[in-house]
C-alpha positions as CSV (number, residue, x, y, z in Angstrom):
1,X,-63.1,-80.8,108.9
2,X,-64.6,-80.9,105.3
3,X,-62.1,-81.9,103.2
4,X,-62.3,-82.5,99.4
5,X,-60.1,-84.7,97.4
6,X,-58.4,-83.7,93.8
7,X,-57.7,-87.1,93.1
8,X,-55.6,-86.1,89.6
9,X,-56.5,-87.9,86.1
10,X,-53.1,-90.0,86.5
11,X,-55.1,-91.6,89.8
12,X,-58.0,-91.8,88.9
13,X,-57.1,-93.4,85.7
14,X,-53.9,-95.9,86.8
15,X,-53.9,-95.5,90.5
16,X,-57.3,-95.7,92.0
17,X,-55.8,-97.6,95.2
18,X,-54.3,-94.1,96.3
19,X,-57.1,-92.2,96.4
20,X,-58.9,-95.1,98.3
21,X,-56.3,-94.5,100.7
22,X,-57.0,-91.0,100.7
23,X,-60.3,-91.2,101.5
24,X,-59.6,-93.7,104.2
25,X,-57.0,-92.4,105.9
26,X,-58.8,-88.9,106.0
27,X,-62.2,-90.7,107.2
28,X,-59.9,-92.7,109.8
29,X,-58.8,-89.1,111.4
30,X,-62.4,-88.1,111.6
31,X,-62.7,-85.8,108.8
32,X,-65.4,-85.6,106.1
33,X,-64.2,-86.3,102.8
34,X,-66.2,-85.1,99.4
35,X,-65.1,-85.8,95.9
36,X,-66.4,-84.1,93.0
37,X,-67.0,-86.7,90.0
38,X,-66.9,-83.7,87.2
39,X,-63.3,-82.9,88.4
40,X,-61.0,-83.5,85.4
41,X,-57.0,-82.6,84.3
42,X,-55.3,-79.6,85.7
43,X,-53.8,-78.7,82.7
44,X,-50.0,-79.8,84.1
45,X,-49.1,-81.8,81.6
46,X,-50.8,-79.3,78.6
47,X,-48.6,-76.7,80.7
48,X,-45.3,-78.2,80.8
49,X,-45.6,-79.4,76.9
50,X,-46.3,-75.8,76.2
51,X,-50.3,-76.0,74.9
52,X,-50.7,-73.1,77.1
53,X,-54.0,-72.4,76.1
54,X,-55.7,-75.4,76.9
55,X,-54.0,-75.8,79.9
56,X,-55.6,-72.2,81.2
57,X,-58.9,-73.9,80.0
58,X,-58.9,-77.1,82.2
59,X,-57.4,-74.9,85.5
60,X,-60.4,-72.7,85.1
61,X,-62.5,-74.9,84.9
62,X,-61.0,-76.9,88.2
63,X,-61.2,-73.8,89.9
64,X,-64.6,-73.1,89.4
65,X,-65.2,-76.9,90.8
66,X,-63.2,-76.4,93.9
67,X,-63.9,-73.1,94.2
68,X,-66.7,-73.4,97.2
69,X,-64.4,-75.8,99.2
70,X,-62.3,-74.9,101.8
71,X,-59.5,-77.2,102.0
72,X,-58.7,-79.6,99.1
73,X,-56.1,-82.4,99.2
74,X,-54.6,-84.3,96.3
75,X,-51.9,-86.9,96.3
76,X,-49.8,-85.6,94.1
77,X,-46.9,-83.2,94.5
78,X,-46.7,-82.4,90.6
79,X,-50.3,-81.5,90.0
80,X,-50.5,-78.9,93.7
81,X,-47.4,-77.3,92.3
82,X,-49.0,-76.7,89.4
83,X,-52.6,-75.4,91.1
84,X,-50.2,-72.9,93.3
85,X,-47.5,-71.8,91.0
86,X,-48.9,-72.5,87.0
87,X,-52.1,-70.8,87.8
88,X,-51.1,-67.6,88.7
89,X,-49.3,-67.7,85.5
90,X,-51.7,-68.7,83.5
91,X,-54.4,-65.8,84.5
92,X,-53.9,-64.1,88.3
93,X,-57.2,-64.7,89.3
94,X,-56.4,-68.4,89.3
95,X,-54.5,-67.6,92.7
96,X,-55.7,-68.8,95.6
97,X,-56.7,-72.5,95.8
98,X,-56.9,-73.8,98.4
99,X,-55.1,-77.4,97.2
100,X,-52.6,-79.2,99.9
101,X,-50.4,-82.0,99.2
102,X,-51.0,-84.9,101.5
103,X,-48.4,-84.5,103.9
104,X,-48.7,-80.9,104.0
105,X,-52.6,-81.4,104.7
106,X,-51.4,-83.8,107.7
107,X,-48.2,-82.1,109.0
108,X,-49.1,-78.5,108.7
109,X,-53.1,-78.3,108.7
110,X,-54.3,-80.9,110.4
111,X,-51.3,-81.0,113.0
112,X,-51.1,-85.2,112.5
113,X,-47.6,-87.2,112.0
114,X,-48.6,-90.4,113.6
115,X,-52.1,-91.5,111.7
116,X,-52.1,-94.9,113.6
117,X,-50.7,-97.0,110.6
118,X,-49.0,-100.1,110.4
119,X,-46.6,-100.9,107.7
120,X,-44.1,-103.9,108.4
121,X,-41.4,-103.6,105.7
122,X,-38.1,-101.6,105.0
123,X,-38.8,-98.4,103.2
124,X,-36.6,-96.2,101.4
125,X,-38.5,-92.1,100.2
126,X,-38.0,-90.5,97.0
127,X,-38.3,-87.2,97.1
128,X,-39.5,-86.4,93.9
129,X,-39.1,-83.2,92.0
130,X,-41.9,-81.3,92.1
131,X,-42.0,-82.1,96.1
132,X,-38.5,-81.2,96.5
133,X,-38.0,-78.1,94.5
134,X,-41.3,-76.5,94.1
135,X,-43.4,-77.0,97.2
136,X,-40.7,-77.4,99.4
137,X,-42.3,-80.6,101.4
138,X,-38.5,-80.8,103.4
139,X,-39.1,-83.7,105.7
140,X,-42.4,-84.0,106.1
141,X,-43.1,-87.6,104.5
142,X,-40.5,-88.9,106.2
143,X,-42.4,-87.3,109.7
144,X,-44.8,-89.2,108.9
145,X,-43.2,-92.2,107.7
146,X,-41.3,-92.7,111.0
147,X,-44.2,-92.6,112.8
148,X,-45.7,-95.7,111.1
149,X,-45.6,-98.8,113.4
150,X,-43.0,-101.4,112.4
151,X,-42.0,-99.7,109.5
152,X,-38.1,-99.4,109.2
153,X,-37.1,-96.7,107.1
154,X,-33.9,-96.8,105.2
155,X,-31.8,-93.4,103.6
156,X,-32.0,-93.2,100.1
157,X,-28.5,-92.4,99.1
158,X,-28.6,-89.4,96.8
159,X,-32.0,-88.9,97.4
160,X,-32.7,-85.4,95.6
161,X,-31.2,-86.8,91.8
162,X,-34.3,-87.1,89.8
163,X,-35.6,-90.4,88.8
164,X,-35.7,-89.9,85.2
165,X,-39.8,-89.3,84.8
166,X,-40.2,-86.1,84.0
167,X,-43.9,-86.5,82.1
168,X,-42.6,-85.8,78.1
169,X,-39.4,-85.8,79.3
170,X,-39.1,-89.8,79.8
171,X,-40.4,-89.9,76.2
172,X,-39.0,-87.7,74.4
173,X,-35.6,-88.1,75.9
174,X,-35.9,-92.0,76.3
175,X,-32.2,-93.2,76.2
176,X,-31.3,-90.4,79.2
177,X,-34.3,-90.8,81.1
178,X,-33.1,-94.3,81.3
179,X,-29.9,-93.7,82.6
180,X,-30.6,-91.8,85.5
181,X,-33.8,-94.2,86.2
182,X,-30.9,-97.1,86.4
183,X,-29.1,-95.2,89.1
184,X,-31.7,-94.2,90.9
185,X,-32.8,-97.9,91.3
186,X,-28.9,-98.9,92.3
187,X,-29.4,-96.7,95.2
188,X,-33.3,-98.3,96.0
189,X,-31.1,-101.5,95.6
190,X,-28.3,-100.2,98.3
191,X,-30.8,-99.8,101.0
192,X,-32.4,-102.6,101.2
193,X,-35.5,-101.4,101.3
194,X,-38.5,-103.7,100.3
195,X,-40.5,-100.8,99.2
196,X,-39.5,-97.3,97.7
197,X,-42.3,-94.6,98.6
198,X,-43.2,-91.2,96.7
199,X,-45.8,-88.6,96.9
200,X,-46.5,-89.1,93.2
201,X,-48.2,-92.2,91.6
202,X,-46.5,-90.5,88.0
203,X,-42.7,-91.2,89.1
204,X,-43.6,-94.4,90.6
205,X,-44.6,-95.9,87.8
206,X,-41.2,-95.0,86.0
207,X,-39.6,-96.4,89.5
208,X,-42.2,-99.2,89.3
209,X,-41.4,-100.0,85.5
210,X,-37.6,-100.2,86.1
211,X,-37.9,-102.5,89.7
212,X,-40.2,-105.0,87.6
213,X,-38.6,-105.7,84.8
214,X,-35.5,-106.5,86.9
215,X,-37.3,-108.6,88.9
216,X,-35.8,-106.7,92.1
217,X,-38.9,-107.8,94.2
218,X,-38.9,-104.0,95.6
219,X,-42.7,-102.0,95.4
220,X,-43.6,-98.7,94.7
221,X,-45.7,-97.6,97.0
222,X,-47.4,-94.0,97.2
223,X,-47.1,-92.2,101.1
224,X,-51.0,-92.6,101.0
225,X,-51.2,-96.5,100.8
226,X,-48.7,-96.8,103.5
227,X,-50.5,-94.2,106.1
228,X,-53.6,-95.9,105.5
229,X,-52.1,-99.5,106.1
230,X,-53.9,-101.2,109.4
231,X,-56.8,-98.6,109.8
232,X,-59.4,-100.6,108.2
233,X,-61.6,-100.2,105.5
234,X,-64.3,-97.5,105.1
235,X,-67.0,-96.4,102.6
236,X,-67.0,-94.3,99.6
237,X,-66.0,-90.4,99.9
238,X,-69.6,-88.6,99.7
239,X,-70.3,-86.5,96.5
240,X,-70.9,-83.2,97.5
């Protein structure tokens, strides 16, 4: 399958190591993987901060440079949301695009749960918001996840709370976005766990923040660096 990756301007700017492990975890599976170098924002965080209008500008113009591909994959919960629910908002003939979060590409498309990985550690999954409540992943990380070799995976006591990210929210509503990012990393803390996984680089680097400047010696980890652990390396994703 010809698969191309939405690699989000969060990744591509702070977390270039998940879509590396995009590109070779899909390669690993025997898929062809394109990227698209003039891909840029989708508008989410322009949509949620209420510049409507510029956020309609940048989803047309990623949907006129996805348009001619089939099947597109990011790693990012927040920014598919937005492709499949903010678009049609923004103008219907947005509708349509074809964009799958990672898991869903691998559970439901692809019909994969074990990739081959190998991931020796205690894990604890956030589900974070955006997976949760609006695409509905249910337990399809954690499919995945238990099908990594050696990996043991640990409950996240109330795992559904938020972790305090929000995009603007964090900022603009520091001292409560702090609160609730100091419970969350209590329950990380009760499990164990020698890494906490998400499906978005954006509330792992809140997560991340909080673990490191407590010195907790826990890692946030994206799903995609963990399901390409132990594959191997592979070369760059070809531009279409």
């Amino acid at each position: 399958m010809r698969i191309a990756v939405f690699v989000t301007c969060w990744g591509d700017a702070l977390f270039p190591a998940t879509g590396r492990a995009v590109v070779r975890l899909l390669e690993h599976l025997g898929h062809e993987v394109v990227f698209d170098p003039a891909q840029t924002c989708c508008g989410h965080m322009h949509w949620t901060a209420g510049y409507h209008p510029e956020a309609t500008a940048l989803a047309r113009r990623l949907t006129e440079i996805f348009a001619g591909h089939d099947v597109i994959v990011t790693p990012s919960a927040s920014c598919a949301a937005t492709v499949r629910t903010a678009y049609p908002r923004m103008d219907p003939a947005l509708a349509g695009l074809r964009v799958y979060e990672l898991s869903e590409l691998l559970v439901d498309v692809l019909g994969v749960t074990d990739v081959g990985a190998r991931y020796p550690h205690r894990v604890t999954y956030q589900p974070t918001c955006h997976s949760l409540r609006a695409l509905g992943l249910g337990d399809r990380p954690l499919r995945l996840l238990r099908a990594v070799r050696d990996l043991e995976l640990a409950d996240l006591p109330e795992a559904g709370e938020c972790c305090g990210f929000g995009g603007a929210f964090a900022m603009k509503n520091a001292d409560t976005s702090v609160a609730m990012v100091a419970d969350k990393i209590a329950r990380i803390h009760e499990t164990g766990a020698d890494a906490v996984c998400a499906t978005d680089d954006s509330c792992l680097a809140h997560l991340g923040g909080a673990l490191s400047r407590l010195r907790s010696g826990v890692r946030a980890v994206h799903l995609a660096e963990i399901l390409a652990a132990g594959l191997g390396a592979a070369g760059p994703a070809r531009v279409p």
